[in-house]
PDB file of N, CA, C and O in Angstrom, chain B, residues numbered from 101:
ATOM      1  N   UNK B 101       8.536   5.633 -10.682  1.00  0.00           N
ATOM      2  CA  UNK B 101       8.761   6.211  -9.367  1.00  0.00           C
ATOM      3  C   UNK B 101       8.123   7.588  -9.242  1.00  0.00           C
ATOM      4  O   UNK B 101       7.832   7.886  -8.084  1.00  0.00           O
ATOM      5  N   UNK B 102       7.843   8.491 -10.172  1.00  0.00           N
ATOM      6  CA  UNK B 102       7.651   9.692 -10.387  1.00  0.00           C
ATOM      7  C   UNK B 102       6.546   9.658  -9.374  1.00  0.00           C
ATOM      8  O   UNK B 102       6.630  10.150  -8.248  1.00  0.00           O
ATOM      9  N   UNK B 103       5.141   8.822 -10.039  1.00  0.00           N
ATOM     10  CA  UNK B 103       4.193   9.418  -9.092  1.00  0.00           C
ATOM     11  C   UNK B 103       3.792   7.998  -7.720  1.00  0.00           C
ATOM     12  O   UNK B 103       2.620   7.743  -7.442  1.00  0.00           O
ATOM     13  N   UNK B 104       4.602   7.488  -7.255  1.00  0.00           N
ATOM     14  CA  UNK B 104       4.864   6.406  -6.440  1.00  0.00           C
ATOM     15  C   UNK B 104       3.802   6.906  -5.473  1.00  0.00           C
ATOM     16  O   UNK B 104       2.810   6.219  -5.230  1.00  0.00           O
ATOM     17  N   UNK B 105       4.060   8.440  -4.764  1.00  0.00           N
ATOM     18  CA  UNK B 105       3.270   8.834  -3.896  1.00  0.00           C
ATOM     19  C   UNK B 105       1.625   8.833  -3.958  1.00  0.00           C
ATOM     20  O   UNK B 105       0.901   8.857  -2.963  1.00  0.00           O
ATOM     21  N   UNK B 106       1.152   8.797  -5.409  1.00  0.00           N
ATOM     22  CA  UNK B 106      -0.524   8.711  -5.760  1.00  0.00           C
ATOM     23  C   UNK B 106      -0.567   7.311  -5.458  1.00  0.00           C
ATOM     24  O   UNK B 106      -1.309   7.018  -4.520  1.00  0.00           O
ATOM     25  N   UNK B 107       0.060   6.350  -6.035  1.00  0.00           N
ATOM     26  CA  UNK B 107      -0.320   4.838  -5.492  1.00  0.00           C
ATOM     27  C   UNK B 107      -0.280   4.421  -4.605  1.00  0.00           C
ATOM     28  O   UNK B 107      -0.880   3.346  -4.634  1.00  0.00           O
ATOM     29  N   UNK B 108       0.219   4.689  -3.444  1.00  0.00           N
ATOM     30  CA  UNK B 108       0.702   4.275  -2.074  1.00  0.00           C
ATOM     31  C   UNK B 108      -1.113   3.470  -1.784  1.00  0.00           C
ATOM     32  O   UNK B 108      -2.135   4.066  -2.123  1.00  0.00           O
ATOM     33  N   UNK B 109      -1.119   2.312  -1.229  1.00  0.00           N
ATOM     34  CA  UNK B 109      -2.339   1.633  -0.626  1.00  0.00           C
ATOM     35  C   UNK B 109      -1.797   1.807   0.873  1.00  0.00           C
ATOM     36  O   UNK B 109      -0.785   2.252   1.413  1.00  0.00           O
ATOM     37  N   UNK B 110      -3.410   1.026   1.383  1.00  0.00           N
ATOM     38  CA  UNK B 110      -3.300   0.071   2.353  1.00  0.00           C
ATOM     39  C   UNK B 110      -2.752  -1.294   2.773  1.00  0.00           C
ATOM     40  O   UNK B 110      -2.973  -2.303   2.104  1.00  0.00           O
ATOM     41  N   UNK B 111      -2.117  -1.297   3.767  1.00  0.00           N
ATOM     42  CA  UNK B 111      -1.766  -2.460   4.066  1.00  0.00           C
ATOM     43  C   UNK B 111      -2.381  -3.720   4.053  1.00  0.00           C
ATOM     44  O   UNK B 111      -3.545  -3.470   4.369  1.00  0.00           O
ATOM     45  N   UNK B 112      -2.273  -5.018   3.858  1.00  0.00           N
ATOM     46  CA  UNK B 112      -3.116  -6.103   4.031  1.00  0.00           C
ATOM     47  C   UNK B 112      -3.119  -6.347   5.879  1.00  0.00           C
ATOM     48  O   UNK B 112      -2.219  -6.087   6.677  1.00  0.00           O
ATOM     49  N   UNK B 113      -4.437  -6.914   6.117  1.00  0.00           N
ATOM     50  CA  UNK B 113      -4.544  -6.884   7.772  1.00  0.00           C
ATOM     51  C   UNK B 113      -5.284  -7.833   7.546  1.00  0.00           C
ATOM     52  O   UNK B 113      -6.202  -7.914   6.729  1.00  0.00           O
ATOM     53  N   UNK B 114      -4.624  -9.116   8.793  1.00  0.00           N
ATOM     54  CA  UNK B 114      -4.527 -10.530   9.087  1.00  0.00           C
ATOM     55  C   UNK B 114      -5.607 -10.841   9.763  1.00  0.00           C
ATOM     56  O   UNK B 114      -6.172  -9.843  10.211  1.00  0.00           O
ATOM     57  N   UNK B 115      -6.157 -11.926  10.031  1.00  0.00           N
ATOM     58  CA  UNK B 115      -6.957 -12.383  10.457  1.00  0.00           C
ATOM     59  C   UNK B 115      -6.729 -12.906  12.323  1.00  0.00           C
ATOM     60  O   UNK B 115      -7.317 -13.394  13.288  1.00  0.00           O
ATOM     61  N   UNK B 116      -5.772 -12.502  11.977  1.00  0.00           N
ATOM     62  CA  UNK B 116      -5.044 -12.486  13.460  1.00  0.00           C
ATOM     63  C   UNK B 116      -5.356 -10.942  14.478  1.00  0.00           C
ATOM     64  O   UNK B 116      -5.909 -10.777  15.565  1.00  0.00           O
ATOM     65  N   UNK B 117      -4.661  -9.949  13.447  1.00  0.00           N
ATOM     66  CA  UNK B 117      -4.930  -8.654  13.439  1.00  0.00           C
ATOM     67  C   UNK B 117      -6.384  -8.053  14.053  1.00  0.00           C
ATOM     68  O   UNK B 117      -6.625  -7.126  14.826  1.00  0.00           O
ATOM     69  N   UNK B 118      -7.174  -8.952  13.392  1.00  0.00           N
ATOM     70  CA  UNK B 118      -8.788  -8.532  13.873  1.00  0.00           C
ATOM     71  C   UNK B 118      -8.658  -9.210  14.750  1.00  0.00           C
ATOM     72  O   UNK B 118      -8.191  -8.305  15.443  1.00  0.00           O
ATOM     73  N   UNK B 119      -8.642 -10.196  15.525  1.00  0.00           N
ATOM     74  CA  UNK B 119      -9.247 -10.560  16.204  1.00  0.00           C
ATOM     75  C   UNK B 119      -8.667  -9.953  17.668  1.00  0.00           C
ATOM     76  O   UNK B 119      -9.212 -10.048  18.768  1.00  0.00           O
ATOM     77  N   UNK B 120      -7.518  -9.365  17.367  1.00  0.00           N
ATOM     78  CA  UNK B 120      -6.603  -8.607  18.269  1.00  0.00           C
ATOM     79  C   UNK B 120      -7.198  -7.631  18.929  1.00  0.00           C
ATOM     80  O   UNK B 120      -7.113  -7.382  20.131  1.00  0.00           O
ATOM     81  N   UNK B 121      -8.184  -6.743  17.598  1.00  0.00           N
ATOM     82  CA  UNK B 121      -8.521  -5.562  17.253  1.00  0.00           C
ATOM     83  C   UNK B 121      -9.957  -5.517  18.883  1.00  0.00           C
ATOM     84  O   UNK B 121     -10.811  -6.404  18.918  1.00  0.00           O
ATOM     85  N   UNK B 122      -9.929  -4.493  19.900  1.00  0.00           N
ATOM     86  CA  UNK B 122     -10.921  -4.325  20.768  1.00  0.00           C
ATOM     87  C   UNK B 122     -11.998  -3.693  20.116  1.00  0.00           C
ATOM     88  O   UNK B 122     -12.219  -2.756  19.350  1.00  0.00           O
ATOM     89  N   UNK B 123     -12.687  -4.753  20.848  1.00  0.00           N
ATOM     90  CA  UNK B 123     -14.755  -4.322  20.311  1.00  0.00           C
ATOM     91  C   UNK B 123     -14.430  -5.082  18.796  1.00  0.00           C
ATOM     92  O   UNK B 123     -14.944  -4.542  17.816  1.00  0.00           O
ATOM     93  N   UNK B 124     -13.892  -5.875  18.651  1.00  0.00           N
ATOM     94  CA  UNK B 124     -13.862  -6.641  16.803  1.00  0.00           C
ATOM     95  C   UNK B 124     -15.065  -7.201  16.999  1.00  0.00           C
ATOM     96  O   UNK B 124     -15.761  -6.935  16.020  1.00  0.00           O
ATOM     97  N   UNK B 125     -15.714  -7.914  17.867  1.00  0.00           N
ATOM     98  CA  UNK B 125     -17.209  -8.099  17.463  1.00  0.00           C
ATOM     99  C   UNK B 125     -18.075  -7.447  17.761  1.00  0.00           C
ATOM    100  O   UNK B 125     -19.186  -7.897  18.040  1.00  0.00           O
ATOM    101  N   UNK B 126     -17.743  -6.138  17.773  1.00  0.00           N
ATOM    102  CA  UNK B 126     -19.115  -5.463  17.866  1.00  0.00           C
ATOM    103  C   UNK B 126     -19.278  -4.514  16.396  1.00  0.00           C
ATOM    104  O   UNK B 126     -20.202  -3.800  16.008  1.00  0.00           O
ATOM    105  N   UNK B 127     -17.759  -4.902  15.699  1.00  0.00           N
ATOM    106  CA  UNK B 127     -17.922  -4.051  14.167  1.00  0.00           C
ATOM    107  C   UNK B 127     -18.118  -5.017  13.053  1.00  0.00           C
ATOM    108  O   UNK B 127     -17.837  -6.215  13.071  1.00  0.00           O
ATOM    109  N   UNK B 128     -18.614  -4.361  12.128  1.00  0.00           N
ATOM    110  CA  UNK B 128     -18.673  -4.923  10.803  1.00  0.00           C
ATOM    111  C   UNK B 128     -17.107  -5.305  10.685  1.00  0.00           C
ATOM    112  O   UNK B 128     -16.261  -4.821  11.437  1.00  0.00           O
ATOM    113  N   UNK B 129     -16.813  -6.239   9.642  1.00  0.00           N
ATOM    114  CA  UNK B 129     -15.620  -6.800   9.095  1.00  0.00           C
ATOM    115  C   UNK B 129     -14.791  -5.728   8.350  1.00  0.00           C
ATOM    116  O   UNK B 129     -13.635  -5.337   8.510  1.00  0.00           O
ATOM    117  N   UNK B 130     -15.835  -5.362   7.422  1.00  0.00           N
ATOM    118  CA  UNK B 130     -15.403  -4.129   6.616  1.00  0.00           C
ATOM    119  C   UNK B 130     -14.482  -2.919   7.128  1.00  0.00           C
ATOM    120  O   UNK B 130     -13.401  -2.450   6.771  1.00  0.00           O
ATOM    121  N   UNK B 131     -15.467  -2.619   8.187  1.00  0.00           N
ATOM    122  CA  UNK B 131     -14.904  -1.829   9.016  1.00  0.00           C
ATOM    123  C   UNK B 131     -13.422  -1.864   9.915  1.00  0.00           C
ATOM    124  O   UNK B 131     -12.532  -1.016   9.839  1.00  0.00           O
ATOM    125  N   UNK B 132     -13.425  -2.829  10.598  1.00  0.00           N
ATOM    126  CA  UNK B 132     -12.347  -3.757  11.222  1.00  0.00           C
ATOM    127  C   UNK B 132     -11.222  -3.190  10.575  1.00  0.00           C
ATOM    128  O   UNK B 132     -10.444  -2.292  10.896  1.00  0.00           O
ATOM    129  N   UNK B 133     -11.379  -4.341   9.032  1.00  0.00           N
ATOM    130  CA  UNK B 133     -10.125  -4.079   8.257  1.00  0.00           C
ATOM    131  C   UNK B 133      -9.781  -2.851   8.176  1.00  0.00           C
ATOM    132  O   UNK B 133      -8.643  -2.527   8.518  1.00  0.00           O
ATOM    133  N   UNK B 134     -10.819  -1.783   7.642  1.00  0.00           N
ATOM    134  CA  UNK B 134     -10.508  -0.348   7.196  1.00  0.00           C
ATOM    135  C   UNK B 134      -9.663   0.386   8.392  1.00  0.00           C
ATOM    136  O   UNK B 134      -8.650   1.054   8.181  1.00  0.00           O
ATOM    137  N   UNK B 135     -10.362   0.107   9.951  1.00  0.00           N
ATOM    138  CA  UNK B 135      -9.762   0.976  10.693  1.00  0.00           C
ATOM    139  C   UNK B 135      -8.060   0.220  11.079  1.00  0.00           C
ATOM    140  O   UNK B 135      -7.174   0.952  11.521  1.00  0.00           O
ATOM    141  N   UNK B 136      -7.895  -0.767  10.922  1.00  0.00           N
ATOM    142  CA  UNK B 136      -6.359  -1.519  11.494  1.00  0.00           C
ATOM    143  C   UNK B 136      -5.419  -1.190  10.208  1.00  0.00           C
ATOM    144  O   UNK B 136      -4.218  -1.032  10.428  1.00  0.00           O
ATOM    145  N   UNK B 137      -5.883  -1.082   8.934  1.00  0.00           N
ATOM    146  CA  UNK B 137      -5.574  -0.520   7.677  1.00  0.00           C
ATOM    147  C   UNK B 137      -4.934   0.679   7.945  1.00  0.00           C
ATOM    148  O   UNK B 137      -3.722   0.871   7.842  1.00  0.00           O
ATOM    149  N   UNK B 138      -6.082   1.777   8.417  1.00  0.00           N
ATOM    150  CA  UNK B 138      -5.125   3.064   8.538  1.00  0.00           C
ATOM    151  C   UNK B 138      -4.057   3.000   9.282  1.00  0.00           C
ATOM    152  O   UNK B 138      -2.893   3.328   9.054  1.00  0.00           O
ATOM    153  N   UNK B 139      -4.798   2.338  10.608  1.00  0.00           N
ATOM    154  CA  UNK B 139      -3.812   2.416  11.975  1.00  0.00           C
ATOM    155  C   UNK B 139      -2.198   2.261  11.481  1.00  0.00           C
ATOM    156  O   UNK B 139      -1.292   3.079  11.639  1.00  0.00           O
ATOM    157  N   UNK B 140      -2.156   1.155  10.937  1.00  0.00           N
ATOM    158  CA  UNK B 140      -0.875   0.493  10.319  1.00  0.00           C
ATOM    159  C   UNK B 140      -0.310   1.198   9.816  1.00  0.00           C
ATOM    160  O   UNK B 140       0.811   1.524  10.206  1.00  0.00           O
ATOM    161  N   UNK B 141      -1.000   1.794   8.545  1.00  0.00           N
ATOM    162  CA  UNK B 141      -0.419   2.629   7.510  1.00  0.00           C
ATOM    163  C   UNK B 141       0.150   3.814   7.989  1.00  0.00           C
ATOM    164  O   UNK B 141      -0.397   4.271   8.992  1.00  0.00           O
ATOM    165  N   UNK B 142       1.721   4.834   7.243  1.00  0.00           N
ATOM    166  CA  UNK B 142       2.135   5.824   7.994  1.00  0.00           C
ATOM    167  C   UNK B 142       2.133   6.207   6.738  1.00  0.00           C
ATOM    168  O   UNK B 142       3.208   6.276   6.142  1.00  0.00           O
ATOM    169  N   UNK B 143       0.520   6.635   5.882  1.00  0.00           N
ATOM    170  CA  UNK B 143       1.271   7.366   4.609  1.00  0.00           C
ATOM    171  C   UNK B 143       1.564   8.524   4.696  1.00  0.00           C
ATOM    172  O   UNK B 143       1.711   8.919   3.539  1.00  0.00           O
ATOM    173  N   UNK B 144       1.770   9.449   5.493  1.00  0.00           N
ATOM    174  CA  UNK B 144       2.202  10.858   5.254  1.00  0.00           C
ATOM    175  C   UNK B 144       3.695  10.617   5.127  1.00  0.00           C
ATOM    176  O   UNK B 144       4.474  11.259   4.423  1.00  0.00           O
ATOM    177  N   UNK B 145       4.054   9.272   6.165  1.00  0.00           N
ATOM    178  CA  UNK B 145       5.843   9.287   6.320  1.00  0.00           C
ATOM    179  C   UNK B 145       6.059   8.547   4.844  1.00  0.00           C
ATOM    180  O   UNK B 145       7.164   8.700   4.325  1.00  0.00           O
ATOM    181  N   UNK B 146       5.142   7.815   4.196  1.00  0.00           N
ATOM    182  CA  UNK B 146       5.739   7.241   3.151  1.00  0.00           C
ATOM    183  C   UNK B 146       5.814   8.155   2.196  1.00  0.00           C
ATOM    184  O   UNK B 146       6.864   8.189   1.553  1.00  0.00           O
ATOM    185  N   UNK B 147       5.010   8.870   1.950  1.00  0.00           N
ATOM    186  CA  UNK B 147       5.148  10.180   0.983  1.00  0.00           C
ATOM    187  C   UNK B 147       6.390  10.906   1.519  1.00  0.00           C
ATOM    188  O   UNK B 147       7.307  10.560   0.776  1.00  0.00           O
ATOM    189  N   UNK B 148       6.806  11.651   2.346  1.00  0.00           N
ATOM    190  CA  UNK B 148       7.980  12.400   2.826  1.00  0.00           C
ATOM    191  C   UNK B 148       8.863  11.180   2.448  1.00  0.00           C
ATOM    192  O   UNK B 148       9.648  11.702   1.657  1.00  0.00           O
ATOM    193  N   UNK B 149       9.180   9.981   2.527  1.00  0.00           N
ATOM    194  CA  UNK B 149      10.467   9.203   2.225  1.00  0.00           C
ATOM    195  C   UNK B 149      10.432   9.048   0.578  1.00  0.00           C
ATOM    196  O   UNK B 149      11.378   8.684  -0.121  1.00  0.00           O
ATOM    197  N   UNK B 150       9.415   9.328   0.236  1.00  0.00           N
ATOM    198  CA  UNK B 150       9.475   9.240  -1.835  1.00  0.00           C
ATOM    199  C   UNK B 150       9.540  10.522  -1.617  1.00  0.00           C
ATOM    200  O   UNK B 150       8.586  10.646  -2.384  1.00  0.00           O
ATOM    201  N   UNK B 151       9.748  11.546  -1.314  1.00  0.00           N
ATOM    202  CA  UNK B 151       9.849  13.089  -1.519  1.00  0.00           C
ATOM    203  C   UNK B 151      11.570  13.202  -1.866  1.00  0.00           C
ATOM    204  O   UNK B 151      12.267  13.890  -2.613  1.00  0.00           O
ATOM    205  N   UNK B 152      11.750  12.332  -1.070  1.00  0.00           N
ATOM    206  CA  UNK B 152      13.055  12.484  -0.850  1.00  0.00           C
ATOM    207  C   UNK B 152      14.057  12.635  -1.839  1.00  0.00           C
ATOM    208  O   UNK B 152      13.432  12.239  -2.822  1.00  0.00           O
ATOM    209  N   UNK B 153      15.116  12.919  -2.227  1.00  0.00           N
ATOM    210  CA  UNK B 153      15.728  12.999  -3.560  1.00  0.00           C
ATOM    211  C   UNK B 153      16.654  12.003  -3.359  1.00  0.00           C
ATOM    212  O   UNK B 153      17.354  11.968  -2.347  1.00  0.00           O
ATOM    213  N   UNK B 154      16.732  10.920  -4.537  1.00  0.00           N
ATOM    214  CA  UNK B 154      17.697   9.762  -5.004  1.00  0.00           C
ATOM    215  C   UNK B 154      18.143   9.932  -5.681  1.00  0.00           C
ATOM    216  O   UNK B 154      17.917  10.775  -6.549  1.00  0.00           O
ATOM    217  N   UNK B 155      19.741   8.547  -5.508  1.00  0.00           N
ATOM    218  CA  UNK B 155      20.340   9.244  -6.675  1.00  0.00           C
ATOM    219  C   UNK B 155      21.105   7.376  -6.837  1.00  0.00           C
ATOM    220  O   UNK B 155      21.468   6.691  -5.881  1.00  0.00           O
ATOM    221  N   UNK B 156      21.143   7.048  -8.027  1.00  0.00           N
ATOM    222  CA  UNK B 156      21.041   5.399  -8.482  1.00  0.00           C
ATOM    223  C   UNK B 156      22.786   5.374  -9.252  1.00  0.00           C
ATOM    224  O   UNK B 156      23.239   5.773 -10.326  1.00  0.00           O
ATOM    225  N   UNK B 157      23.184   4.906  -8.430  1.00  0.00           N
ATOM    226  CA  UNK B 157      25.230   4.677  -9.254  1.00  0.00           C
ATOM    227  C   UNK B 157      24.991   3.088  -9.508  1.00  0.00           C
ATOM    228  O   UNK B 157      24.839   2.350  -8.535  1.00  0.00           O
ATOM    229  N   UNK B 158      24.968   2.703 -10.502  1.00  0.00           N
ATOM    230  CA  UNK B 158      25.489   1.492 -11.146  1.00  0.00           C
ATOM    231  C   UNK B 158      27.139   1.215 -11.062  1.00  0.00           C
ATOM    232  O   UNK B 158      28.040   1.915 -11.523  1.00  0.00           O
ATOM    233  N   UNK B 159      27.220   0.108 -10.408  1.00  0.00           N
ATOM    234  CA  UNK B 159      28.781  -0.055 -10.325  1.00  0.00           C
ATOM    235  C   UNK B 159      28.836  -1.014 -11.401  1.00  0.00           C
ATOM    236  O   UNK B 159      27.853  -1.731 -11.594  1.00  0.00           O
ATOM    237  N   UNK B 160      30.155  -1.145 -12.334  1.00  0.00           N
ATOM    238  CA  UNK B 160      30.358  -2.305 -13.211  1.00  0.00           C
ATOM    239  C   UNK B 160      30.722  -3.242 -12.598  1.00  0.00           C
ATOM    240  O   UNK B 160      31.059  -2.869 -11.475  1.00  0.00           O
ATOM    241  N   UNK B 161      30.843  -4.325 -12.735  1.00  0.00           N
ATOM    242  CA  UNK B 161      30.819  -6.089 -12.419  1.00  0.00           C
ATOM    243  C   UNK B 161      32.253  -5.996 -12.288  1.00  0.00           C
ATOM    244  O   UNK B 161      32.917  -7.002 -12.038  1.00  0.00           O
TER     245      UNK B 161
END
């Protein structure tokens, strides 16, 4: 969990997604994905929610 925030990716984006996507045929594929990728993605909020401080209680059975 420590460094959770360096790994954070991109989302996977559907083939549905593109075709959703305005002007999708006037871009490369590559592209497509990359820009609906960010769009999706909220990593600044996912970093601030791993910032966050946890705290893990194991209850016994």
């Amino acid at each position: 969990m420590a460094d959770a925030a360096e790994r954070l990716c991109l989302p996977d984006v559907t083939e549905k997604a593109l075709a959703g996507l305005k002007f999708s045929a006037a871009l490369p594929e590559r592209l497509a994905v990359a820009t609906l990728a960010a769009r999706l993605a909220d990593l600044p909020a996912a970093r601030a929610v791993l910032a966050e401080p946890t705290r893990t209680v194991h209850l016994p059975d």
